[in-house]
C-alpha positions in Angstrom: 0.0 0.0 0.0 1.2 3.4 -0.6 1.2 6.2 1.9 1.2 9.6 0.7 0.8 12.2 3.7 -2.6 13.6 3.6 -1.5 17.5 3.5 0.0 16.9 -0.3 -1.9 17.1 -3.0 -1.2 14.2 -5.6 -1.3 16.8 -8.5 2.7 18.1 -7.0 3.4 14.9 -6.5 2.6 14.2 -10.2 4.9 17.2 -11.1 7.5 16.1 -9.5 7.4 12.6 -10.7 7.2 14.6 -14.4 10.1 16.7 -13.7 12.0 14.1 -12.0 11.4 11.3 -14.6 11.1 13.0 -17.7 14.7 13.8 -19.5 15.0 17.7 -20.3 18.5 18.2 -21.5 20.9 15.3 -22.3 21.7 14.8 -18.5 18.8 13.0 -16.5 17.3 14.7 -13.4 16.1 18.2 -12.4 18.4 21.1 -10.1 16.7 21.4 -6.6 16.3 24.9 -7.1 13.3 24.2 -10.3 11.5 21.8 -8.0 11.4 24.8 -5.3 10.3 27.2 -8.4 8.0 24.5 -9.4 6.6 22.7 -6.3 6.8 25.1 -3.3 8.6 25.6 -0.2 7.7 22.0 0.6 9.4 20.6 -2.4 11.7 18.4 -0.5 8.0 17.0 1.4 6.6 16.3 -2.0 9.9 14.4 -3.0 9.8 12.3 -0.1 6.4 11.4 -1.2 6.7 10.8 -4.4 9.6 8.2 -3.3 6.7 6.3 -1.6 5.1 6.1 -4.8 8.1 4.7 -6.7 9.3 2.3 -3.9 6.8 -0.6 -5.2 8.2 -0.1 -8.5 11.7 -0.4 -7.9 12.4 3.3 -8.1 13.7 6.0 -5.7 14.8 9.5 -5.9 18.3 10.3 -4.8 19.6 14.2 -4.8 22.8 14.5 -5.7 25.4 17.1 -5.2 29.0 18.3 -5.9 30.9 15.6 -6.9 28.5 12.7 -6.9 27.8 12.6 -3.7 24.6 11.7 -2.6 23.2 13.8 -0.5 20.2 13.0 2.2 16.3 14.3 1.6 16.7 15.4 5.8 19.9 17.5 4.6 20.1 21.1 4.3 17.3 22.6 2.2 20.2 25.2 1.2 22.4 22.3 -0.1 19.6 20.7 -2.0 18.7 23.5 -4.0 22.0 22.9 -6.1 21.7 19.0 -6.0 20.2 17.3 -8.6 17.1 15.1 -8.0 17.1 11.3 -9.9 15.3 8.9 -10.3 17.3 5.6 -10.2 16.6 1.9 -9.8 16.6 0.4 -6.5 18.1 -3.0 -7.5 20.8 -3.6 -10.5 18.8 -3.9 -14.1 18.3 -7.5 -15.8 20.3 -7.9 -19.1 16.9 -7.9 -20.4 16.2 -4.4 -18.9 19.1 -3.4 -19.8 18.6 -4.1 -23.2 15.6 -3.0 -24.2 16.5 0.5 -22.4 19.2 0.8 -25.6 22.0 -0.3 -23.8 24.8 -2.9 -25.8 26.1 -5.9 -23.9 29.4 -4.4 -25.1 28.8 -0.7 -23.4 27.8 -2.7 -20.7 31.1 -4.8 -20.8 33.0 -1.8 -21.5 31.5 0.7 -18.5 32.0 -2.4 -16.2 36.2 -3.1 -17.4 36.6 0.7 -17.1 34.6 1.2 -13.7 36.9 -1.9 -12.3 40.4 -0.6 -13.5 39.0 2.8 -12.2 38.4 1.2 -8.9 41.5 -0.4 -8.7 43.4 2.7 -9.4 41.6 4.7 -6.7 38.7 6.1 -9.1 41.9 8.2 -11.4 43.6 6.9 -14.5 45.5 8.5 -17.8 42.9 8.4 -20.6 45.6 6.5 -23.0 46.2 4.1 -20.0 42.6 3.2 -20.1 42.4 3.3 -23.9 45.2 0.7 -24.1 43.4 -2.1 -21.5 40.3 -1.6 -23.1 41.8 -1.7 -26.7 43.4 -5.2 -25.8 39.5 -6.4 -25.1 37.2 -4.6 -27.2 36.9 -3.4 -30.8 39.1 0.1 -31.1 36.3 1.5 -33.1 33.8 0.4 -30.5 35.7 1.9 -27.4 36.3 5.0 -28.6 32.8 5.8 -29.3 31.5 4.4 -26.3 34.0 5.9 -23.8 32.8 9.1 -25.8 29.4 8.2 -24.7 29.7 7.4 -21.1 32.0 10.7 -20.7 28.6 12.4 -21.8 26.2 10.3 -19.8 28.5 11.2 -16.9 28.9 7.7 -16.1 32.9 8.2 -16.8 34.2 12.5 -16.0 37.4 13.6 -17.8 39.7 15.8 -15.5 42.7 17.2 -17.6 44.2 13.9 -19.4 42.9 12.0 -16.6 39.3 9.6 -16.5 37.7 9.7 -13.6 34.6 7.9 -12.1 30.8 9.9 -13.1 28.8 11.0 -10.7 26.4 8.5 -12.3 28.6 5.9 -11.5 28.5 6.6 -8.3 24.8 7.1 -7.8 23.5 4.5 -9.9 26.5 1.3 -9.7 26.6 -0.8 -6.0 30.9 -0.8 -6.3 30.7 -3.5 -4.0 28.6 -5.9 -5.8 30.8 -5.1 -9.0 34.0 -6.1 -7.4 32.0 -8.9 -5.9 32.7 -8.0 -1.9 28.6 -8.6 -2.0 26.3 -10.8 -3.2 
């Protein structure tokens, strides 16, 4: 059953969702600051509701700041106002899912190979470093257009000649399930 406080109406909690779920630019999500503009002072009350309504489906909202870091709904109202507010899965995707939301096995394969070396170089590797031990596993054709896509997802962040881990990464990949400390 879903419990949705009384004193919200379910017509902001349907903006939210709209704003929240609906991609505007080519990054997913919506700035804290437009939910205020568009929900009210209580924007971060409707939020918390409409993560109610998106818990049975395997969905919650997470606000997300400088850096990729996740930031709590109880935070500062301050802070949120420059997070950005996401809808993300709760659980990891089925290859199915995963599929037939436009993803390639081998973008899969190749976000997982680069968020592990990532990982194992604390999160900061040379781009041609990276290039060279996905090169020895991948098509080169294929890898350069797909880093090229997960550096615009935001999945993957370039800083100078460096890669770096996305704040989508970090948001949206358990890390610990994909260097298998978890079941």
């Amino acid at each position: 059953m879903i419990i949705i406080p009384a004193r919200i109406p379910s017509s902001k909690i349907r903006r939210a969702a709209r704003a929240i779920l609906f991609k505007s630019r080519s990054k997913p999500g919506v700035k804290g600051w437009e939910l205020y503009r568009l929900l009210g002072e209580d924007f971060l009350e409707v939020v918390k509701a409409l993560n109610n309504v998106l818990e049975p489906l395997g969905l919650t909202v997470k606000a997300v700041g400088e850096g990729g870091v996740t930031l709590s709904l109880d935070g500062e109202k301050r802070a949120l106002k420059k997070a950005v507010f996401v809808a993300v899965l709760k659980e990891p995707p089925t290859l199915q899912e995963l599929r037939t939301s436009g993803w390639r096995i081998d973008d899969v394969a190749i976000l997982a190979t680069s968020l592990l070396y990532l990982t194992s170089s604390n999160g900061r590797v040379h781009r041609k470093q990276l290039l060279d031990i996905l090169h020895s596993k991948f098509d080169k054709r294929r890898v350069t257009y797909v880093l090229e896509k997960l550096l615009r997802m935001g999945y993957l962040e370039e800083e100078g000649e460096n890669i770096v881990i996305g704040w989508r990464s970090k948001i949206e990949v358990d890390f610990e399930k994909l260097v298998g400390l978890k079941t």
